[in-house]
KEGU-590129 format. One record per atom (N, C-alpha, C): residue number from 1; atom name; x, z, y. Coordinates in Angstrom, 1 decimal. Each point is the difference from the previous one (the first is absolute). Example, Ala and Ser with C-alpha at 12.3 -4.5 7.8 and 13.67 -1.06 7.14 Angstrom:
// KEGU-590129
NODE     n   atom       c1       c3       c2
NODE     1      N     13.2      7.8     -5.7
NODE     1     CA     -0.9      0.0      1.2
NODE     1      C      0.9      0.0      1.2
NODE     2      N     -0.4     -0.7      1.1
NODE     2     CA      0.9      0.0      1.1
NODE     2      C     -0.8      0.8      1.1
// end
This chain:
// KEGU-590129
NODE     n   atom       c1       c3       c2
NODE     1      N    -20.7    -60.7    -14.9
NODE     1     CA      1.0      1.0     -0.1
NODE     1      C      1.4     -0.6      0.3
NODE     2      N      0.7      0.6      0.4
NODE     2     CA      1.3     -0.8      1.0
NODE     2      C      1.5      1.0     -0.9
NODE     3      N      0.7     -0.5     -0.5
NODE     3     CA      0.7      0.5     -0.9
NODE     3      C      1.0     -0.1      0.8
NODE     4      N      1.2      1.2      0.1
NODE     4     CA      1.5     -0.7      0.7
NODE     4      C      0.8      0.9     -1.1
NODE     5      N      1.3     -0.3      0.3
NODE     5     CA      0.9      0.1     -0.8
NODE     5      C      0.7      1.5      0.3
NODE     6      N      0.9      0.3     -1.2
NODE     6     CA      0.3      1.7     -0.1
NODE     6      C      0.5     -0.3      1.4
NODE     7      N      0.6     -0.6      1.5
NODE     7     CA      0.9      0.6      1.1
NODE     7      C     -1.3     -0.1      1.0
NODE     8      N     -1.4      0.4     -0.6
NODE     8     CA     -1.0      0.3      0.8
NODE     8      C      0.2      1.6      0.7
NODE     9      N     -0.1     -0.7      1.3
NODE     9     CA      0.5      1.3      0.9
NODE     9      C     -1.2      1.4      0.2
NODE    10      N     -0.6     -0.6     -0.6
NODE    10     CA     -1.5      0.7      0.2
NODE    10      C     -0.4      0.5     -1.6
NODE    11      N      1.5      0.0     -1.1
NODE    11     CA     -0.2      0.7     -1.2
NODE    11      C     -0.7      1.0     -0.1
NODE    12      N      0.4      0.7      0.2
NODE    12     CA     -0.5      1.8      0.6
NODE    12      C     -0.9      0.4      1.0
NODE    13      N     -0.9      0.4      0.3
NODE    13     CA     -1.0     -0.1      0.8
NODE    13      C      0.9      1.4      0.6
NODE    14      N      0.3      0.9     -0.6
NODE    14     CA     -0.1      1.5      0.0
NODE    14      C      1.4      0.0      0.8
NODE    15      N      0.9     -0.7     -0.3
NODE    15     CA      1.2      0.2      0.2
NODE    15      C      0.2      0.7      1.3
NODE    16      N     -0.4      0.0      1.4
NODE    16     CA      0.1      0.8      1.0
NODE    16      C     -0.5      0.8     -0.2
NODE    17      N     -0.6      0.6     -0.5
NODE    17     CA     -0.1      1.3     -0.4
NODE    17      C      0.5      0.7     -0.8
NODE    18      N      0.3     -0.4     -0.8
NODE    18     CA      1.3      0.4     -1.1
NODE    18      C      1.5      0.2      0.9
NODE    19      N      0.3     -1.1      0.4
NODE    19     CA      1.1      0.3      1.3
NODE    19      C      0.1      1.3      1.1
NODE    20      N     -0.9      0.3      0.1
NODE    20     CA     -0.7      1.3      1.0
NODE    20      C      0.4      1.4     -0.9
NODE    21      N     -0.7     -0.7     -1.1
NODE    21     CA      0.0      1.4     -0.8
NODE    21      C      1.4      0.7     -0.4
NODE    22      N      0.9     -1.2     -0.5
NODE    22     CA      1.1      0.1     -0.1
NODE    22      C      1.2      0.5      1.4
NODE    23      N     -0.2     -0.5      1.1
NODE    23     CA      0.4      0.9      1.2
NODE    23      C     -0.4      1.1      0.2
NODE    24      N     -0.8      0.6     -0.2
NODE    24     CA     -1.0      1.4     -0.2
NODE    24      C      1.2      0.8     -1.1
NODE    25      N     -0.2     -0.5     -1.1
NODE    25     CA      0.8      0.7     -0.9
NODE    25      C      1.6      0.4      0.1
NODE    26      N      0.7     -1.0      0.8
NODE    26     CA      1.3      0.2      0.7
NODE    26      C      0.0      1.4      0.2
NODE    27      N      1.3      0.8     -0.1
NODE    27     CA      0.1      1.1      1.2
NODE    27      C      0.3     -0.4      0.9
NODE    28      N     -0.6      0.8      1.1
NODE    28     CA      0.2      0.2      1.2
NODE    28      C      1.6      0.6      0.7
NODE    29      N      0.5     -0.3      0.2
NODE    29     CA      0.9      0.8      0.5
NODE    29      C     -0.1      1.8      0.1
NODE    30      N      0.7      0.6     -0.4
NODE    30     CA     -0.7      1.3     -0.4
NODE    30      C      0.7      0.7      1.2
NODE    31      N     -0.3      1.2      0.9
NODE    31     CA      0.8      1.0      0.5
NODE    31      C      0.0      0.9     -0.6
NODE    32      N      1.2      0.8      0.6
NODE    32     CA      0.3      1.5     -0.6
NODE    32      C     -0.7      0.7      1.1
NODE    33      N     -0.1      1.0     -0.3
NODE    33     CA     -0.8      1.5      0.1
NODE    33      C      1.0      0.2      0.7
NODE    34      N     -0.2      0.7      1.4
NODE    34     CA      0.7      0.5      0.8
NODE    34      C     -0.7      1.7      0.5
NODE    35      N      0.8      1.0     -0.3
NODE    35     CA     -0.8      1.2      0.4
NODE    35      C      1.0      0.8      1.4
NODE    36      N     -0.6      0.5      0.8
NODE    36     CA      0.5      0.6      1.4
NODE    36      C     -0.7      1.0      0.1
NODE    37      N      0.7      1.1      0.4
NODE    37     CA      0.2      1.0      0.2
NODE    37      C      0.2      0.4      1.5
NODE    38      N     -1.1      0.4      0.6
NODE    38     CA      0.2      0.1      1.3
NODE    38      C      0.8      1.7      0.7
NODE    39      N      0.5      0.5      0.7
NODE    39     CA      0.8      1.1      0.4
NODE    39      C     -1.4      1.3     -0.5
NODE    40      N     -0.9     -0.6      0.8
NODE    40     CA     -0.8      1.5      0.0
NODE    40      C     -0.5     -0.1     -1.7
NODE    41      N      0.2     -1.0     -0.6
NODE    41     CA     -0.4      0.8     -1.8
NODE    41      C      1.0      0.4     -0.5
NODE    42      N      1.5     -0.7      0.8
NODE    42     CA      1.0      0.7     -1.1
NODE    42      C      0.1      1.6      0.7
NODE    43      N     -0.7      0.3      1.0
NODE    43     CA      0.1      1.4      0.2
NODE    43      C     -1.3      0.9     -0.8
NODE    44      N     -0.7     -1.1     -0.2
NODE    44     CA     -1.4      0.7     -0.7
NODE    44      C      0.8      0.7     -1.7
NODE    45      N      0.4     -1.4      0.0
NODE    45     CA      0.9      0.1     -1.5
NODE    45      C      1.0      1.6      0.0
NODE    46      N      0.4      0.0      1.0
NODE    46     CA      1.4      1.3      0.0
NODE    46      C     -0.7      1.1      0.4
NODE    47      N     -1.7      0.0      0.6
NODE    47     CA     -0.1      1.2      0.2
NODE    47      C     -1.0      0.9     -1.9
NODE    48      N     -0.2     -1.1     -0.7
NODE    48     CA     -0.5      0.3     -1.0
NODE    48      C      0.9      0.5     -1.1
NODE    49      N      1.4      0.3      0.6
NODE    49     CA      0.7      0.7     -1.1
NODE    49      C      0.3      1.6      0.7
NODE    50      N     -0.4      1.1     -1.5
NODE    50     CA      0.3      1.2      0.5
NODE    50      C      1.2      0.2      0.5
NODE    51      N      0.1      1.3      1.1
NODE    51     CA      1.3      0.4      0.8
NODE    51      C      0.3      1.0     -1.7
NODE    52      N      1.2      0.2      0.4
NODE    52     CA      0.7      1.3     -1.2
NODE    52      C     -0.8      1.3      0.7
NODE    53      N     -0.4      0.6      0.9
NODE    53     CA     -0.9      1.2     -0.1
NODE    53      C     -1.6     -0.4     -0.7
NODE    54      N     -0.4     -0.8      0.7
NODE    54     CA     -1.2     -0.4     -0.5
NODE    54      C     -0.1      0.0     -1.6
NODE    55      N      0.9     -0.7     -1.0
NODE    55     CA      0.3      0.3     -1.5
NODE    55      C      0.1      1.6     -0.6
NODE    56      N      0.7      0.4      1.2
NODE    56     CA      0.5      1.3     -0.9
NODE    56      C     -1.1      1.0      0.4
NODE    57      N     -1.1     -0.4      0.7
NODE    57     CA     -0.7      0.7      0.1
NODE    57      C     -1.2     -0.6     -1.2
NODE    58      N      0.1     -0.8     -0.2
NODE    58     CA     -1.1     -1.0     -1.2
NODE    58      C      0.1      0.9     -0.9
NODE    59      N      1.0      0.0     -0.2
NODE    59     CA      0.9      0.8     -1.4
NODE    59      C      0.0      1.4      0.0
NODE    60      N     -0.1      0.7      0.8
NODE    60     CA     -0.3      1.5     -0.2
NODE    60      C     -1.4     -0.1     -0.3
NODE    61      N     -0.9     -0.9      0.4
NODE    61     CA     -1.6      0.1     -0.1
NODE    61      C     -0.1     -0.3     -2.0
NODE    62      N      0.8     -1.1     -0.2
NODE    62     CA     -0.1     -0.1     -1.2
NODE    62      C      0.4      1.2     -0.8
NODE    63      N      1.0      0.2      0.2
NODE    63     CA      0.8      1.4     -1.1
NODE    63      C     -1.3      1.1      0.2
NODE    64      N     -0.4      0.3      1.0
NODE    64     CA     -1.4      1.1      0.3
NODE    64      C     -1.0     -0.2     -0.7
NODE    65      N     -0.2     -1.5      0.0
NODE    65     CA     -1.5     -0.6     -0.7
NODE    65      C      0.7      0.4     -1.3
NODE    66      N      0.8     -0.7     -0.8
NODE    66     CA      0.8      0.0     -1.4
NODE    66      C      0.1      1.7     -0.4
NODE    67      N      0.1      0.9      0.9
NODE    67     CA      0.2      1.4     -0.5
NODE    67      C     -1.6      0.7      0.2
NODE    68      N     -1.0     -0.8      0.2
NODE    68     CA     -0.8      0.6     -0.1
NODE    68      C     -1.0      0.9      1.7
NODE    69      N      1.5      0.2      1.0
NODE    69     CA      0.2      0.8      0.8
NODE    69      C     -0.9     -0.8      1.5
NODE    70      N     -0.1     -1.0      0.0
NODE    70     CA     -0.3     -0.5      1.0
NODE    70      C     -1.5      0.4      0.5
NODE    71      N     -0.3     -0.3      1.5
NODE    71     CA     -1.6      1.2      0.0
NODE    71      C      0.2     -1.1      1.5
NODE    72      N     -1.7     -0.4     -0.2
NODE    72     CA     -0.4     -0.6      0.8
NODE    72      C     -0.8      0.5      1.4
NODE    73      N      0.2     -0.3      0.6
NODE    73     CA     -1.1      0.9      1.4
NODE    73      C     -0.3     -0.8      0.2
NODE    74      N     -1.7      0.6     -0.1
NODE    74     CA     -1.3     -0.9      0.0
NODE    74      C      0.0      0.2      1.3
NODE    75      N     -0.3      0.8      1.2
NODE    75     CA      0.1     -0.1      0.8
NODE    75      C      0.5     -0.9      1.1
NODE    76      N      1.1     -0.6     -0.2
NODE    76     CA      0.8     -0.6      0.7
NODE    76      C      0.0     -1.3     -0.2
NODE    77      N     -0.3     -0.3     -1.3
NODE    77     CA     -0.3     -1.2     -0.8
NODE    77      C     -1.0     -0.7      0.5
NODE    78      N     -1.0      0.7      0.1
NODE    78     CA     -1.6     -0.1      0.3
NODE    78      C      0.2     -0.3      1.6
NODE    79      N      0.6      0.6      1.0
NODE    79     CA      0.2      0.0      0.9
NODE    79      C      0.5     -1.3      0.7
NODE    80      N      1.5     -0.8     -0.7
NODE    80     CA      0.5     -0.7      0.1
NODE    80      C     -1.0     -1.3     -0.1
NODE    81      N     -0.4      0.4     -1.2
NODE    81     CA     -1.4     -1.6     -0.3
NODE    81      C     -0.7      0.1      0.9
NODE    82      N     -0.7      1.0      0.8
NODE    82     CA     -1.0     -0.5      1.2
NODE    82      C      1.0     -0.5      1.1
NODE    83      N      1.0      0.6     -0.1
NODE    83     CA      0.9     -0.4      1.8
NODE    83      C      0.1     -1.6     -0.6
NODE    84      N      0.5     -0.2     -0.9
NODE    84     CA      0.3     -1.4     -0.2
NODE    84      C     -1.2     -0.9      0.0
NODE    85      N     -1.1      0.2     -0.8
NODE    85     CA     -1.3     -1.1     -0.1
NODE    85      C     -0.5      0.5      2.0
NODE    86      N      0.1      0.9      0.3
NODE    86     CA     -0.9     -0.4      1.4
NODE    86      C      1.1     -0.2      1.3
NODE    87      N      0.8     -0.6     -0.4
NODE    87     CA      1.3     -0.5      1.1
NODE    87      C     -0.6     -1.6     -0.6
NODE    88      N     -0.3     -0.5     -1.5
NODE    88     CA     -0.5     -1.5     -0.2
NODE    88      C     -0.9     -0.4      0.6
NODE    89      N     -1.3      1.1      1.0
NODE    89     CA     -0.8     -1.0      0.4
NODE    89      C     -0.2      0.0      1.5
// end
């Protein structure tokens, strides 16, 4: 058995890997979050808000629903759902 002294370079068997591990745990340099907005979503964006008729018509539908008064046509209703599902295929 061959004995050397504590400035045995070869103390630690592990030590490069412990070294490793320890660079691992460092942060990394972090970036920030960058978000872009390209033209055609900020128009997607502006067309998703109501015009002032479009509202004031929301709002007569409400006060009609809220009084009770409001009356639905099936007809048209029913009508509208087929135009719309067979224009999807």
């Amino acid at each position: 058995m061959k004995i050397n002294g504590p400035n045995h370079s070869n103390f630690n068997p592990y030590q490069k890997q412990l070294n490793k591990q320890e660079e691992v745990k460092q942060p990394v340099k972090q970036q920030q979050d960058k978000v872009e907005i390209s033209s055609a979503g900020k128009a997607l964006q502006d067309s998703g808000k109501t015009n002032e008729t479009r509202q004031n018509y929301i709002n007569e539908i409400k006060i009609q629903v809220e009084n009770g008064n409001y009356k639905v046509d099936h007809q048209r209703t029913a009508g509208n759902m087929v135009d719309f599902f067979s224009d999807k295929k």
